[in-house]
Each structure stands twice: as C-alpha cells, then as structure tokens.
N, C-alpha and C positions, 0 to 999 in steps of 0.2 A: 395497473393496480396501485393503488395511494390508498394512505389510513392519514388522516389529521384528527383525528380524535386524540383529547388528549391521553395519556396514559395513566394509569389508576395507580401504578406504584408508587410508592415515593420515598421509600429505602430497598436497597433490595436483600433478595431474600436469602433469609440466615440458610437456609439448606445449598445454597447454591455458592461458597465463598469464590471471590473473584483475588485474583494477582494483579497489579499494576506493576508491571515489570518494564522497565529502561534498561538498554543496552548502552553504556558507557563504552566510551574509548579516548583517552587526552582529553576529556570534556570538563573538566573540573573548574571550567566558568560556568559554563550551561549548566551544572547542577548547582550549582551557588545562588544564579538566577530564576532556576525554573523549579529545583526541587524542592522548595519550600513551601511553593503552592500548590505541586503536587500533595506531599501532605497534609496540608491543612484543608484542601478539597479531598480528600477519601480515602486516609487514614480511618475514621470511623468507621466505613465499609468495606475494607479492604486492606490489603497487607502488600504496602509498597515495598517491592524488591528492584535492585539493581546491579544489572548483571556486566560486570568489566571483563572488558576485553584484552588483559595484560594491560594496563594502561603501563606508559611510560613518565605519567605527571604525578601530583600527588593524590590523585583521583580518591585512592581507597583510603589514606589516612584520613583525609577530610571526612569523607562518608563516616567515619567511623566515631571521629571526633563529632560531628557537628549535627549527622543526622543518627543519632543512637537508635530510634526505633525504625529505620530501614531495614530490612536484610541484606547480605552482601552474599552475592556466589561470586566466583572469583576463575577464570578461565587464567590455562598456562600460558595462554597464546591468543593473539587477535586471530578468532576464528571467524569474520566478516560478521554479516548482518545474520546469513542465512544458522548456519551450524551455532552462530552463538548464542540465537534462541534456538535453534532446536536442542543441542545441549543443553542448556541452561534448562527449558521447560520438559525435556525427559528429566530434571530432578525432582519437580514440581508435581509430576503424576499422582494423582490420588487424593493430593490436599484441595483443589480448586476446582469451581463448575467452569471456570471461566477464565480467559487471561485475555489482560488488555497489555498490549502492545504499542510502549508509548517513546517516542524520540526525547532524547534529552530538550531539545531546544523547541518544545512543547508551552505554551503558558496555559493553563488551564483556568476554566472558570467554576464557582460554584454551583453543584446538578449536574455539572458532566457526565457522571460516570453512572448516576442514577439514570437517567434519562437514557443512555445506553444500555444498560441494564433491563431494564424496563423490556424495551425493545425485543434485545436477545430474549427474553423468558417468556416474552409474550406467545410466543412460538416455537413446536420443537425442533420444526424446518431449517430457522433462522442458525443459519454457522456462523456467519460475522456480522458485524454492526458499524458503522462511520460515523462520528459527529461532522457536524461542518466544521471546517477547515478556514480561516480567514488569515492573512497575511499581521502577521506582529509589528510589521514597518507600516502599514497601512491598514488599519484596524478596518475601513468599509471596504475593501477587497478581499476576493476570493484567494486563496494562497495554492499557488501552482499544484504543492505535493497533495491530492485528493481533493479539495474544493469542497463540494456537495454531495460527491458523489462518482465512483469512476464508471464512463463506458466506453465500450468498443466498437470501432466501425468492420465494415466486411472486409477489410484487409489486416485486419489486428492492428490495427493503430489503437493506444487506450486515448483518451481525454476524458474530460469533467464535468459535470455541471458545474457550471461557471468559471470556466479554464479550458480554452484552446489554443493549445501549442503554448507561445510564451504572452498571448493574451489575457488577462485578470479582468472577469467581470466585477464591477461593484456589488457587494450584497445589498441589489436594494425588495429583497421577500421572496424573489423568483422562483427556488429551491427550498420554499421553506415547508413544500410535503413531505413525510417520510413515505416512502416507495423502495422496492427492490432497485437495486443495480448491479451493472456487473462487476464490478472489483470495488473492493474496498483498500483507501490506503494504509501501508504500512507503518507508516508516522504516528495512527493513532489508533487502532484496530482492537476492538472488545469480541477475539473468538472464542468459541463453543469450544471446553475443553474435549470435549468425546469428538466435536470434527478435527479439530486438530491433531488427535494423535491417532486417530482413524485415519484422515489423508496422509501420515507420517510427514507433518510438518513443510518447510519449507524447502524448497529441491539446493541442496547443498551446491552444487555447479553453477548457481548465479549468483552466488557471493555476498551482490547486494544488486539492485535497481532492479522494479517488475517480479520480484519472487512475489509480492502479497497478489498482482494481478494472477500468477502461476495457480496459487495455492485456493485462487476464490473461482477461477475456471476449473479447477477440478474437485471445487465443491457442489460444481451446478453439475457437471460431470454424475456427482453421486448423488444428486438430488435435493442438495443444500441450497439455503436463499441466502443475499447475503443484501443488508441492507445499510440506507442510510437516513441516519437520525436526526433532522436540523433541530429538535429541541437541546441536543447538545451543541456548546458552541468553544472550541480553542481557537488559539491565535502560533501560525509556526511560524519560527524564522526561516525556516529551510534553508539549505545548503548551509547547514549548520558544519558538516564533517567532509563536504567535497564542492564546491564550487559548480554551477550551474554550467558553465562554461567552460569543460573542462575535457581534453582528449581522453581522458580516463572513462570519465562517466559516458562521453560518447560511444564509447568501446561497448560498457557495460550494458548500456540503452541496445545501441545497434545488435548485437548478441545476444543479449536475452528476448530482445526482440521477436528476432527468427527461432529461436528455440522456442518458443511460446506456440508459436504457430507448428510447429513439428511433433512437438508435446500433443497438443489440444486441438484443432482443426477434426472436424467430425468428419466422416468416410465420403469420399471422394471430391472433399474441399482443398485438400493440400497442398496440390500438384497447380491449378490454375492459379490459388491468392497469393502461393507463395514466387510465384512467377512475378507478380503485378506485386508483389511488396519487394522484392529484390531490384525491379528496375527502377520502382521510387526509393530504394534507398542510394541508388545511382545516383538518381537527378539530386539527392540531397546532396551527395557529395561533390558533384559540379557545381552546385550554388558556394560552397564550400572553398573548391578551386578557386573561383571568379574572383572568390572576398579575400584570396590569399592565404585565408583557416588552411595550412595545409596538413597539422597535427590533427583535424577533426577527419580529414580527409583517408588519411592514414589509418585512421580507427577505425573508418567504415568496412574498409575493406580488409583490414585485421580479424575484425568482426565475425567477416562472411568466411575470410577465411579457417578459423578456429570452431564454429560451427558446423563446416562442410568434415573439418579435421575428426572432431568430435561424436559425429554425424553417428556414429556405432552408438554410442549413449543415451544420445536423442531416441534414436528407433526403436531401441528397447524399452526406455519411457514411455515411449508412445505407446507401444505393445501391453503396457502392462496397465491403461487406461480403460475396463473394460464398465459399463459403452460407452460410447461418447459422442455425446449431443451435438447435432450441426449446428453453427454460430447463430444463424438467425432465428433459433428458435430457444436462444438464451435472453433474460430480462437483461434490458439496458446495452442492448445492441442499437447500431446505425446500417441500413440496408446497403447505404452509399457507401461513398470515398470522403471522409474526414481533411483528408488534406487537399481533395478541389475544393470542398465547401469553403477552406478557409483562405488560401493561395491561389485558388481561378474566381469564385464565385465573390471572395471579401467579407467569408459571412465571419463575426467577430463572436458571436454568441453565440452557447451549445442550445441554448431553447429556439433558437432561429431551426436549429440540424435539425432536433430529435424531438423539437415538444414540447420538453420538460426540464 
C-alpha cells in the first residue's frame, strides 16, 4: 500500500493543536543551533515546548532568556528518554491532537510539520507519522536514526529504508512514497495524542534506544498504522547525546532488543525466533572478541543477562498485550534474516531486501 498523491492540506487544522516538544538534557549548544529553526518553521502552527531533563548546564536560563515564546516544563531529575516524555506529556493531556517528538539535534526545514500533519489527519487509523530522515554531515545521505522509514525482519532485527546496519544509502528518490511502516523513529515522530495515551506511552524499563520501535509494535497490536512521510524532510546529527560506538548504548540496543521480542512476538512465535536472535547476538559478540571491542562484548551479555533477570516484568507485559498480531502479518516486515542479507549475501540496500 503507497498513496503519492499529493496532500491537500497545507496548514493544519485549528481543531486538532499539535506540541513540538524536545527533550533537553546538557544540550544547550543543540538548542542554540537547532532551536531557532524549530521555531521559525512551526511556531505558527504550533506550540513549541522543551522539556529538560535536570540539565546540569545553563540549558534553562538560555531557554528562557533567548527563546521567550517556548514553553519550559522542567523535570527534578534525568528521568531518560522514556518517563521524560511520558511525564512531561501526561501534563500536556487535553491541550493537543497531536505531539511531535523532536531530538534537539534535529535541523528542520520549511513544511515539515505540515506535511506530517497532513498525513496523521488524513486518517483515523494513522498513530504515528516519520518524515525522512537525512544525515546533517552529509545532506544526500540517509541518517542511520530512522531514514525513510523503520522495518523489521523475522527475527526482530529493526533497519530502514535507506539504512542497513551502519550502511547509509544516498537519497537519490528511492523512498520517496509515503506508505505504512513498521516503526517510526523517535528523533522525529508526529503521534496521535488519543494513541499515545491510550498505549500509556513509552515502556519506562527502556530508558532510551527502541522504545519508539516498542510503542509503534503495539500500536499495530491495537490496530493503529503508522507511517512515513518523505514530503517532509530533516537533517540529524545523531548521536547527539551518546556516541554510536559506545558499550553503553550497546547494552541498551542488545536489551531492549530482546525485550521487544518478549513484549510483542504474536503466539507461538517466541520460543523458536527468540532462540535464533540469542545465538546471533552470540556471533555478534564473537566478531566483537576477534576486534578486541571487549566492552561491547561485556554488554552483550550483560544484556541477556538483565533481561533473563527481569524476565518476571517482561511476561507480565507480555500478558497484558491482548491480541497480538504475528510478525509477518505486520506492514513493513522482512520474511527473511536481515543480517544474512547484509553479512552472507553483501546486500547493501533495504529496497534490494524488501522492495521498497
């Protein structure tokens, strides 16, 4: 399913007010650089808020001096990615149809947020929405965090339209239908306020890395679409606030990982893929040994460990998923293995895997 028609909106609608809301935390260069343009692209339609995470810099006095028509909510404590919106937009309940979910170290362009917009309203289905995603160091590249678009293969691996593993396709049109997919990223995300406080937000136990892939699996769960928009177009720096290369985020990756799959795996998928994603998160960590990474290696298995620990948490999440759709009969799924296509087969591009 593809719509390329253009969209007939071209402001959006006063019944429906939307939030542009940033999660700060010590970022008070990125808002120097990037929040200026957020306002001056959708201050008119919208009511840009930014929500700090205890910052330890002068985050908030800047904000206050320099961007006066911001809003400020102001958090006791870094409560991570996950609880700090979800806090933050349990205060927001009842003002907005909508909230976009934007990284500080976002550059946005003019009709971004229209052309999102647009999208979400066009349908009641639609829960969330993506613009394309392009690299800020590399303006014709696709930017790892979301790309075009996120999907998932039969092992719960996520990757992108135009992004597998740490490969970056050029944008050169490939991605440029909008169509369903199955997650949307969290870097730049326009969701359905009633899906969002209907799924009760983002699962507070991932912190940060794969809650938005959690939170858009169990929006197909309840019957929600979620899509993406390439008439909108940003540019991220990513690894803005944790390095790409980092035992931390590996931790975070490898862990939320498997709880993904323990959460969301439809009945009697669990028990075989989660078998075949544990042994390849093995072989990851042997590639790992080889290169000497021995703090990525440490993580892996920190991971599995704190997951199995956990394990009571998980299953009752799981339990409380009712029904829940088997994978391959989710949009923006791959039948295969994601990581032979790109490590045995050499395939470099996701429209080689999926199509599209």
């Amino acid at each position: 399913m593809s719509d390329t028609q253009p969209l007939a909106a071209n402001r959006l609608p006063l019944a429906a007010p939307i939030a542009v809301v940033l999660l700060n935390w010590n970022g008070v260069a990125w808002l120097r650089q990037f929040l200026p343009g957020v306002v001056a692209h959708s201050a008119a339609e919208a009511t840009v808020i930014v929500v700090d995470n205890a910052s330890t810099d002068d985050s908030v006095a800047v904000l206050r001096a320099e961007f006066p028509t911001v809003e400020i909510i102001e958090h006791p404590e870094n409560l991570g990615f996950c609880d700090g919106y979800n806090r933050a937009l349990a205060q927001l309940e009842g003002r907005f149809g909508a909230y976009l979910l934007l990284n500080t170290d976002v550059d946005v362009t003019p009709g971004w947020l229209t052309s999102l917009a647009a999208r979400l309203w066009s349908d009641a289905a639609i829960a969330a929405v993506q613009p394309k995603i392009r690299a800020h160091a590399d303006r014709a590249l696709f930017e790892y965090a979301g790309a075009a678009g996120g999907l998932m293969d039969a092992y719960g691996y996520p990757f992108c339209r135009g992004r597998l593993f740490d490969t970056l396709e050029p944008d050169e049109g490939q991605y440029d239908d909008a169509r369903p997919v199955f997650w949307a990223t969290g870097a730049c995300m326009l969701v359905r306020a009633a899906a969002w406080h209907t799924l009760g937000g983002l699962e507070s136990r991932f912190f940060a890395h794969m809650e938005e892939i959690d939170f858009c699996w169990r929006a197909h769960h309840a019957g929600w679409q979620v899509w993406a928009e390439p008439r909108s177009v940003v540019f991220h720096v990513g690894g803005g606030t944790l390095p790409k290369s980092n035992p931390r985020k590996t931790y975070l990756n490898f862990r939320n990982g498997l709880a993904l799959l323990v959460r969301n795996l439809g009945p009697g998928e669990l028990a075989p893929k989660l078998a075949v994603r544990l042994l390849l998160d093995w072989v990851a960590a042997a590639r790992w040994a080889v290169a000497g990474e021995w703090g990525e290696v440490k993580a892996v298995f920190r991971a599995h460990r704190h997951v199995w620990r956990d394990r009571g948490h998980w299953r009752a999440s799981r339990r409380e998923l009712h029904p829940r759709r088997r994978l391959a009969e989710l949009p923006g799924t791959y039948a295969g293995s994601v990581v032979w296509a790109y490590f045995g087969r050499k395939v470099r591009r996701a429209v080689e895997v999926v199509g599209v």
